[in-house]
C-alpha atoms as one frame of an Amber mdcrd trajectory, in Angstrom:
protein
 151.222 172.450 112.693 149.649 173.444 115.910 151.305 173.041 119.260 149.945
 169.926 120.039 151.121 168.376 116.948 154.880 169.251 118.004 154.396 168.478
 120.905 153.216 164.597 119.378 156.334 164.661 116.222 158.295 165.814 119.129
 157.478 162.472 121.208 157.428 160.130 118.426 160.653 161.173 117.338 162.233
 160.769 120.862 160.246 157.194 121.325 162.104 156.523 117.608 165.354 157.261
 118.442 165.130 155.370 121.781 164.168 152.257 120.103 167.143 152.848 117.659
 169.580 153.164 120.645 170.638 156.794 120.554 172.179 158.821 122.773 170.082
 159.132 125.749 170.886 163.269 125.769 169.608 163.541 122.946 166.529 161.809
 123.883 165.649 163.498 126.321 166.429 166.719 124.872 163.571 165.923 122.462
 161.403 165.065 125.868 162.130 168.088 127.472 161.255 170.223 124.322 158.129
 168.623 123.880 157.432 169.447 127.524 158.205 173.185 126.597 155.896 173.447
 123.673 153.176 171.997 125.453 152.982 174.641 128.515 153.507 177.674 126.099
 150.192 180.268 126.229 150.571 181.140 122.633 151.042 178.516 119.498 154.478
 178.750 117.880 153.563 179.856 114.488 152.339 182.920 116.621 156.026 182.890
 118.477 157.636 182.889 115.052 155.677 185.661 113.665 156.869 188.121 116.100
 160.485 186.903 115.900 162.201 184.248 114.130 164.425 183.734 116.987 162.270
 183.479 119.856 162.456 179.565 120.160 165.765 179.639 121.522 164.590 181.929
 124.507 162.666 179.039 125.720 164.324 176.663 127.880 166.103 173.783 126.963
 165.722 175.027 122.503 168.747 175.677 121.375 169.290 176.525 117.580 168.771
 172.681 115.945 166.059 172.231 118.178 164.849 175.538 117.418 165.446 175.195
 113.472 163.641 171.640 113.660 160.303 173.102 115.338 160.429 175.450 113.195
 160.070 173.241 110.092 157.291 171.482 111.794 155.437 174.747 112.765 155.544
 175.704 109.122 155.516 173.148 106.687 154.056 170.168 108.912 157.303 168.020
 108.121 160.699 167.456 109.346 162.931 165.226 107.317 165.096 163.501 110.126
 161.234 162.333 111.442 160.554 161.038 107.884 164.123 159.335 108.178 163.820
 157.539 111.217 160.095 156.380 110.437 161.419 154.777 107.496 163.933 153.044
 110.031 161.441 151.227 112.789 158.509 149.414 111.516 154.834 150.968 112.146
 154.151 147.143 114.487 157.183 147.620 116.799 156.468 151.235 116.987 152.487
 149.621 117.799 154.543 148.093 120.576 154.980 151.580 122.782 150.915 151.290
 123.276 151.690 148.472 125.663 151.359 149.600 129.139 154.143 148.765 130.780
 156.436 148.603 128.039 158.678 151.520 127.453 160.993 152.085 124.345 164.225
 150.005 125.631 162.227 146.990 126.173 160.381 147.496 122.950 163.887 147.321
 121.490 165.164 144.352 122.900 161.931 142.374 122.245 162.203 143.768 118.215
 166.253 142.899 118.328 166.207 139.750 120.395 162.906 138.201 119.029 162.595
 139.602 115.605 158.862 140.713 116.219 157.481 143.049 113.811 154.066 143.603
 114.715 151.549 142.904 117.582 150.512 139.926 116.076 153.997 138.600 115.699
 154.410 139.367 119.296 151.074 137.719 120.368 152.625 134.588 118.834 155.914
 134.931 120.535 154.789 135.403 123.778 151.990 132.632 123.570 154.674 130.368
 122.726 156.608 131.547 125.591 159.581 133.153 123.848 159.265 136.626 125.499
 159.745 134.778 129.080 163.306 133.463 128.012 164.804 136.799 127.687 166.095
 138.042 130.334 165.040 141.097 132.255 161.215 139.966 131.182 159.700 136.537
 132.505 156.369 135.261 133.081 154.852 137.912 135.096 155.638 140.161 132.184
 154.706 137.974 129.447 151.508 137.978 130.497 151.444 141.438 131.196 152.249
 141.797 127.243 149.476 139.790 126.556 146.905 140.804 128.215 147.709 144.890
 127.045 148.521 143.826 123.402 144.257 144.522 122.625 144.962 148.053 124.220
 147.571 148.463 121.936 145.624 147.459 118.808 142.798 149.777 120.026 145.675
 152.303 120.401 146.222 152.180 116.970 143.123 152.464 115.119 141.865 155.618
 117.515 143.236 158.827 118.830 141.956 160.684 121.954 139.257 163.295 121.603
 141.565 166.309 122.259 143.242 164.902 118.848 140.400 164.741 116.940 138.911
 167.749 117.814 142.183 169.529 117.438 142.638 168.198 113.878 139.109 168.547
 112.952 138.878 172.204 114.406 141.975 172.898 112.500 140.886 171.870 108.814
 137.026 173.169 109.280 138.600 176.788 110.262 140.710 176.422 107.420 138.197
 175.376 105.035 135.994 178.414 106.366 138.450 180.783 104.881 137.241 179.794
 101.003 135.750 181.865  99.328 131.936 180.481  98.832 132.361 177.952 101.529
 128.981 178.957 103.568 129.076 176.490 106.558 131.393 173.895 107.595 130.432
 171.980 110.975 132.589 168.825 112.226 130.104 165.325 112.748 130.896 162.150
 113.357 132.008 160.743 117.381 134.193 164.418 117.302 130.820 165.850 117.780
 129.656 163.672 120.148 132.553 163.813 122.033 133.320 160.234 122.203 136.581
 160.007 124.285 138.467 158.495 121.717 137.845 158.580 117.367 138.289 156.204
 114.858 138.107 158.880 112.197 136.773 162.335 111.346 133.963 163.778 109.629
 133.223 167.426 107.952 130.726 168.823 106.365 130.352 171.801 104.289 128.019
 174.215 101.834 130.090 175.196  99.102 128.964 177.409  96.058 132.149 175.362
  94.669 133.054 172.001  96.047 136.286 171.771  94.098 137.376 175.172  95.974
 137.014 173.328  99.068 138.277 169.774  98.302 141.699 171.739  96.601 141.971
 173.519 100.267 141.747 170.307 102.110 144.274 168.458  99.904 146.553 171.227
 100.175 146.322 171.385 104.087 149.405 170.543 106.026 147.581 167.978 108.339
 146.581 166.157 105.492 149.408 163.102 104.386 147.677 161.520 100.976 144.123
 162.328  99.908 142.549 158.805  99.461 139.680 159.366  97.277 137.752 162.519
  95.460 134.401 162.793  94.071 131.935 165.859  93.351 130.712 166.168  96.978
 132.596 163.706  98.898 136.325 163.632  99.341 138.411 161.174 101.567 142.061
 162.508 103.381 144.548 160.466 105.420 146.210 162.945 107.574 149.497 162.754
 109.349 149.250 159.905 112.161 146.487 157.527 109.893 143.364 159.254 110.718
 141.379 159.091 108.030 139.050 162.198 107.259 135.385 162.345 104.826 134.305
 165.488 103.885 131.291 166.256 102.108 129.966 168.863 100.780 125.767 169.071
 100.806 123.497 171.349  99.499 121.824 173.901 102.254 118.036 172.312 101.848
 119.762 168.985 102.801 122.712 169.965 105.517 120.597 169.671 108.651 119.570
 165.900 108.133 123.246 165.226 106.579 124.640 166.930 109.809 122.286 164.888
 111.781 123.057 161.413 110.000 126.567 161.754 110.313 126.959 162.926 113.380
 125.045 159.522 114.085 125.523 157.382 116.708 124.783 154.118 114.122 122.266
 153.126 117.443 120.261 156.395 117.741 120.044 156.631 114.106 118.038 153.446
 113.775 115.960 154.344 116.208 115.074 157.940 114.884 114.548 155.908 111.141
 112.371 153.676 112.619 110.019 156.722 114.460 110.186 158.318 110.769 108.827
 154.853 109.226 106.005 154.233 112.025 104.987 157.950 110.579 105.099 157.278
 107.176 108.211 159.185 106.226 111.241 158.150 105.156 114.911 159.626 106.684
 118.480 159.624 105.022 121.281 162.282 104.621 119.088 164.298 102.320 115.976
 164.797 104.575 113.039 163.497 106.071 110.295 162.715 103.345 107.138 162.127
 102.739 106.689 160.456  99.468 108.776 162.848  97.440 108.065 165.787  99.511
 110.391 166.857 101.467 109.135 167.644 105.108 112.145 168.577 106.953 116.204
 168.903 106.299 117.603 172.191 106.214 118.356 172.188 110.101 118.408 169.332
 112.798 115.972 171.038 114.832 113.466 170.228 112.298 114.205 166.932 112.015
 113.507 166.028 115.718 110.368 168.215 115.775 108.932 166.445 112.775 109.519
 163.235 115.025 107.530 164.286 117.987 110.838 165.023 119.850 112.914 168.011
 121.137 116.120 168.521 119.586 118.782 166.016 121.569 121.931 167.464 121.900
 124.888 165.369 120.306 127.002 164.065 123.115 123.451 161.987 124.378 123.149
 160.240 120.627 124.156 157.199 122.193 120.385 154.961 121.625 121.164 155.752
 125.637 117.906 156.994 127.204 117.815 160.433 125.386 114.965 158.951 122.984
 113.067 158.517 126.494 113.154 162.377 127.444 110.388 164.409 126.038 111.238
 167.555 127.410 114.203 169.772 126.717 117.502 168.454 127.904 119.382 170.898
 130.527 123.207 169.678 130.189 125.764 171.618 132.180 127.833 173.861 130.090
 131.334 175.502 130.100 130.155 178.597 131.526 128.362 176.943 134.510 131.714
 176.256 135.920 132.850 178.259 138.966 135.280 176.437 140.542 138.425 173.580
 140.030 139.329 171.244 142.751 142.510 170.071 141.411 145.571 171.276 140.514
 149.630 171.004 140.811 152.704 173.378 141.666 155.972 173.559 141.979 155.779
 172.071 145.114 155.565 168.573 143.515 155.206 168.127 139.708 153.846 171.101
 138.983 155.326 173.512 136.291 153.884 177.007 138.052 154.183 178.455 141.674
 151.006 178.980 143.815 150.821 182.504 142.859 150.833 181.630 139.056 148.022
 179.293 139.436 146.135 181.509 141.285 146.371 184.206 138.648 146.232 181.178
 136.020 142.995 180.459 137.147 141.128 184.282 137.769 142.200 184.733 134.191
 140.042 181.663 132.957 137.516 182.874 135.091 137.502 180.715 137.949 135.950
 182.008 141.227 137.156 179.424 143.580 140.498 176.465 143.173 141.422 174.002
 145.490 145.484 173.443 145.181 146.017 169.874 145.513 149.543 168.594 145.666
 150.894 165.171 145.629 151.537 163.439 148.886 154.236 161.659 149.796 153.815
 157.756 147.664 154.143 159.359 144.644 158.118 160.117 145.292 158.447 160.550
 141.251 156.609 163.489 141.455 158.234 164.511 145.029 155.455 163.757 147.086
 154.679 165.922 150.232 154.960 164.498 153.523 153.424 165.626 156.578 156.372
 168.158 157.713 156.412 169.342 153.989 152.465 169.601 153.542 151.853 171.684
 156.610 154.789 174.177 155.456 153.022 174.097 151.789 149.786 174.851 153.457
 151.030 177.701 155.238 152.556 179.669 152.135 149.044 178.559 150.525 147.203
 180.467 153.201 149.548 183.395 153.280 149.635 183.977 149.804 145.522 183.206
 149.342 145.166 186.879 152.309 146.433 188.278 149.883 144.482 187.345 146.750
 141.584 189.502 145.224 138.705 187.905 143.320 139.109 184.355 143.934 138.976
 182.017 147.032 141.734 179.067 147.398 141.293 176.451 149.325 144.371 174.586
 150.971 143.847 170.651 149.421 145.800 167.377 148.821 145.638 164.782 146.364
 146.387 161.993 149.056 147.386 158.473 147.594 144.836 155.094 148.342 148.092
 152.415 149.611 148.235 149.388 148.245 147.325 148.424 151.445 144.264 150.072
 151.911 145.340 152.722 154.284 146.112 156.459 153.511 149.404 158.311 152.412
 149.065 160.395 154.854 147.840 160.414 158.655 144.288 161.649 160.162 145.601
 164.147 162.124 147.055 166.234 159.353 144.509 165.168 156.547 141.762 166.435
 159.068 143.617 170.743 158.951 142.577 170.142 155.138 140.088 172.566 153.202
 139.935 169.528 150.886 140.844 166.097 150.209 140.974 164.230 146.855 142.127
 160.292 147.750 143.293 158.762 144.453 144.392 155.499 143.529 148.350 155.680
 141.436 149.710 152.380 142.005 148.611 148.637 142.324 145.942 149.016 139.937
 146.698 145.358 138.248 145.515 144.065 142.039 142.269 142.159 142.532 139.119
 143.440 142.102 138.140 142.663 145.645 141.677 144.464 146.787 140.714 147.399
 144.627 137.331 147.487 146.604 138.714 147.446 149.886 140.786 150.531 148.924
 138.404 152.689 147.641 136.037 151.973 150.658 138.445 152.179 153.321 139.057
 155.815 151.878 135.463 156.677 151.120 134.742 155.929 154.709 137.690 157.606
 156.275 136.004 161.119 157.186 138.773 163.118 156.105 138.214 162.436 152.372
 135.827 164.554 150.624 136.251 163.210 146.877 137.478 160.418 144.883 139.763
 161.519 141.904 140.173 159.469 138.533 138.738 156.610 140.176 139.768 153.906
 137.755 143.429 155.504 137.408 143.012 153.819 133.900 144.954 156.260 130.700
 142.812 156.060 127.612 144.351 153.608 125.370 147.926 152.848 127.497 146.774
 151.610 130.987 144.111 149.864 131.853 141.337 150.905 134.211 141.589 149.209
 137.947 139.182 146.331 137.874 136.231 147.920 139.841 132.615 146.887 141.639
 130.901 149.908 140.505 127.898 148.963 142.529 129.770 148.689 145.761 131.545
 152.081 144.760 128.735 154.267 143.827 126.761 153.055 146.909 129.633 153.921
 149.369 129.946 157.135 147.965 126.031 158.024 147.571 126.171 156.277 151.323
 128.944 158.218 152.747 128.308 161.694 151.065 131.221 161.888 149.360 131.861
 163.644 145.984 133.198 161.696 142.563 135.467 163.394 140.043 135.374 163.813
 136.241 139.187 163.936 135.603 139.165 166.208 132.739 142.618 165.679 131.310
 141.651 163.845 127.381 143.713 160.801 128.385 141.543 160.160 131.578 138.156
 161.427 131.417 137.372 159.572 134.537 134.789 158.919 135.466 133.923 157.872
 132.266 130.212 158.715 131.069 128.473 155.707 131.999 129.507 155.655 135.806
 128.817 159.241 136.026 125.825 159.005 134.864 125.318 156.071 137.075 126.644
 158.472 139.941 123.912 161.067 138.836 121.015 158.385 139.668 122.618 157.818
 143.347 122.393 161.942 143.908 126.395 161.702 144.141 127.525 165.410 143.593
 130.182 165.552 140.356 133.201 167.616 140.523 134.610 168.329 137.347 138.474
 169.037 137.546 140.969 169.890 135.182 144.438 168.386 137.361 146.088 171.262
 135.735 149.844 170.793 136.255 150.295 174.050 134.065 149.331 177.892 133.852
 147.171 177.040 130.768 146.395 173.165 131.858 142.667 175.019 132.753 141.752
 174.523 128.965 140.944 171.094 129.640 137.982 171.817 131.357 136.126 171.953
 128.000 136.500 167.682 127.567 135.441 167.287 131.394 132.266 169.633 130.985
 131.487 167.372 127.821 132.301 164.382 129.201 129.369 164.978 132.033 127.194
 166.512 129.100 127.658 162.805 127.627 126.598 161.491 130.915 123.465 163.807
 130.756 124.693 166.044 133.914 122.532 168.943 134.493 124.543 171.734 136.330
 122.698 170.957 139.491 124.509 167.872 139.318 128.013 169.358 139.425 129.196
 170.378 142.806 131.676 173.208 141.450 128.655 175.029 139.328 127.766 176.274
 142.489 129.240 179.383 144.895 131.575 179.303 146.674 129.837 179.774 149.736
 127.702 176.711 148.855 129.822 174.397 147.737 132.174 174.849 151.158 128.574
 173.778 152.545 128.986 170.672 150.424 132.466 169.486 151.420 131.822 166.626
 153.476 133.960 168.041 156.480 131.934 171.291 156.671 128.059 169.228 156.759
């Protein structure tokens, strides 16, 4: 297992043993290890190799813990997981997708109400049985309601970082076999949709059983479903279900092309092969029986009268429209991140750290942007606190070679409509990011007022995460997009893609929406961590998807000219 998948056994576990009533130390020991897995620089396997002893240097792993990651690292499994799945039914544990509804109340509702699945629940709580117990009531029945079609969403996808992290894994591993030629992932992993319903590989293979053994043997992979000569179909660990197919080399370019789909641009790219006479499937584009193009994708589209369109547009979106090249920002275009944590609030690195942190990813320019004051959780800066935070910021930033940091704030929207934080000491800012945290259930109409009020305050220079929404466990604020985008286009001020995988907000149609208006993107990674920067990569892709040319990203730019952007420098 990689680190991310200990980091997810880790969690489960802990959410398992919650609902089971266990100690609450041991809980959270669970929590906190998961926490330390995730901000490590190198994977654990790597860890162990060097010593088998080193996990209980890191904080809070002691020699269980230690022993128990360990098993995970190396063979994928860990019994007392296995034990307590066995214990909780797969519908209550459905239950934790519920925004709002942590493991206790989980329990209590699976205890009290003998509920064993969503749909048990649904029923329950229509019939008004979840209101009579007593810590929940009406407010919250309905709150369980209206999030149990999150959780059921929840369940049948996983976040892109997941997929690609699974996928990535087995098609590396599968590279490894002898006469495996090629093996590329497809499917909405490619086309980095933000979350998958299931994954999709494709190889050439001078032996297809080679591969297909590999595969079954992998430890990501739980039961192998079905086998044939060239196609064989895995369940891995978690339920995602993974094809992989093996194609010959004359035909992989139109196979990687058809499954990579989307279903909607594929029809349309059949339908410009029949109004030519030719006929397109997974094995090529024909004409009659002869075969006029298949070996790459490129081909494909050129036989079609159209460039080559790269995956994340395959949406039947506009790309078809588009007969020139498509320039789509990429990774290396990035210069700069506007948004970041330290110790100073939830942050898991000092100033100094991040700084280096983010020279070593190559990063010519950050923007340090704290929490204020609302979001106490997190300990929230005041204004006394800020201005002292500031003022270590620019001592330590005289001091820094090769980079340029720029003292910021990520300064909460109040449910009122007013700002965390007063003019007077939001206006000494390099940078402002106003974001909304709480009150996100509150009218649409409240949710406008918000947004505007801080759009037009002239202290803010961006909006972060705009809906606040978590893919797949809280829902998006209810938002005028219209109004938004025209504020922001109105009052030059910039809109950010949140690149964390369980944001990715803006999603891609707003952005793209934002592109129209001339908005300027900033694409940040809210790095709470030394190596949080790696995020990046679903934020650049995310704009790809929302056909963002680097011109259209603020922090492509220099340094020099995007200060001349900031809406307090114009």
């Amino acid at each position: 297992m990689g680190n991310s998948q200990i980091v997810a056994a880790l969690e489960e576990l802990a959410d398992l043993l919650e609902l089971l009533g266990e100690n609450a130390f041991r809980v959270r020991a669970y929590r906190n290890a998961a926490r330390t897995i995730e901000s490590l620089s190198d994977d654990v396997t790597t860890l162990l190799a060097d010593s088998p002893t080193s996990l209980t240097s890191l904080d809070g792993i002691g020699k269980d813990l230690a022993e128990k990651i360990t098993s995970l690292a190396r063979t994928g499994t860990l019994k007392q997981l296995d034990d307590v799945r066995a214990q909780v039914p797969a519908g209550v544990v459905q239950m934790l997708k519920i925004p709002g509804l942590g493991p206790k109340k989980v329990a209590t509702l699976w205890k009290e109400l003998q509920v064993h699945t969503l749909e048990d629940l649904q029923a329950a709580a229509t019939a008004g049985r979840v209101a009579s117990i007593k810590g929940f009531g009406k407010k919250t029945e309905q709150s369980i309601l209206d999030g149990i079609s999150l959780a059921q969403e929840a369940g049948r996808r996983v976040l892109i970082s997941v997929a690609r992290n699974a996928a990535g894994q087995i098609a590396e591993s599968l590279r490894q076999v002898p006469g495996v030629e090629r093996v590329e992932i497809a499917g909405s992993a490619r086309r980095w949709k933000e979350t998958c319903g299931d994954l999709d590989i494709l190889a050439i293979s001078a032996d297809s059983s080679a591969a297909m053994d590999t595969l079954a043997r992998h430890p990501l992979v739980e039961q192998v479903l079905a086998r044939g000569e060239t196609k064989q179909q895995v369940r891995l660990v978690g339920g995602l279900d993974l094809d992989l197919r093996v194609v010959p080399p004359e035909s992989f370019g139109a196979a990687w092309q058809y499954f990579t789909g989307s279903k909607e641009h594929n029809v349309v790219l059949r339908r410009l092969s029949q109004e030519r006479g030719l006929k397109l499937n997974e094995y090529g584009l024909f004409r009659g029986e002869e075969a006029v193009a298949g070996r790459d994708e490129a081909g494909i589209y050129a036989a079609l009268d159209l460039p080559w369109i790269p995956p994340e547009l395959r949406e039947n979106r506009g790309e078809f429209e588009r007969l020139a090249p498509i320039e789509l920002v990429e990774r290396q275009d990035l210069r700069g991140d506007l948004h970041m944590h330290t110790t100073a609030t939830d942050g898991a690195a000092t100033i100094e750290e991040m700084i280096e942190a983010a020279k070593d990813f190559g990063l010519q320019y950050i923007a340090i942007t704290d929490h204020s004051k609302r979001v106490a959780m997190a300990n929230g800066l005041d204004s006394t606190r800020l201005r002292e935070h500031w003022r270590r910021i620019e001592a330590i930033r005289k001091q820094a070679h090769g980079i340029e940091v720029l003292c910021g704030i990520e300064c909460d929207i109040l449910e009122d409509a007013t700002l965390d934080l007063p003019d007077e000491v939001l206006a000494e800012a390099d940078w402002v990011i106003a974001v909304l945290h709480y009150g996100l259930r509150q009218p649409a109409e409240l949710i406008e007022q918000r947004l505007l009020s801080a759009i037009r305050n002239p202290h803010v220079d961006c909006i972060g995460h705009p809906s606040g929404r978590l893919i797949g466990s809280r829902a998006p604020a209810e938002i005028n997009y219209t109004t938004f985008l025209k504020a922001a286009s109105d009052h030059g001020v910039m809109l950010e893609i949140n690149a964390n995988p369980a944001r990715l907000d803006l999603n891609d149609i707003q952005a793209a929406r934002a592109k129209d208006l001339g908005i300027p993107i900033v694409i940040n990674s809210d790095s709470h961590h030394t190596q949080g920067f790696s995020v990046l990569e679903y934020g650049i892709h995310q704009a790809r998807r929302a056909g963002l040319a680097p011109a259209d990203v603020a922090n492509t730019r220099s340094f020099g000219d995007f200060r001349k952007m900031i809406r307090r420098n114009r």
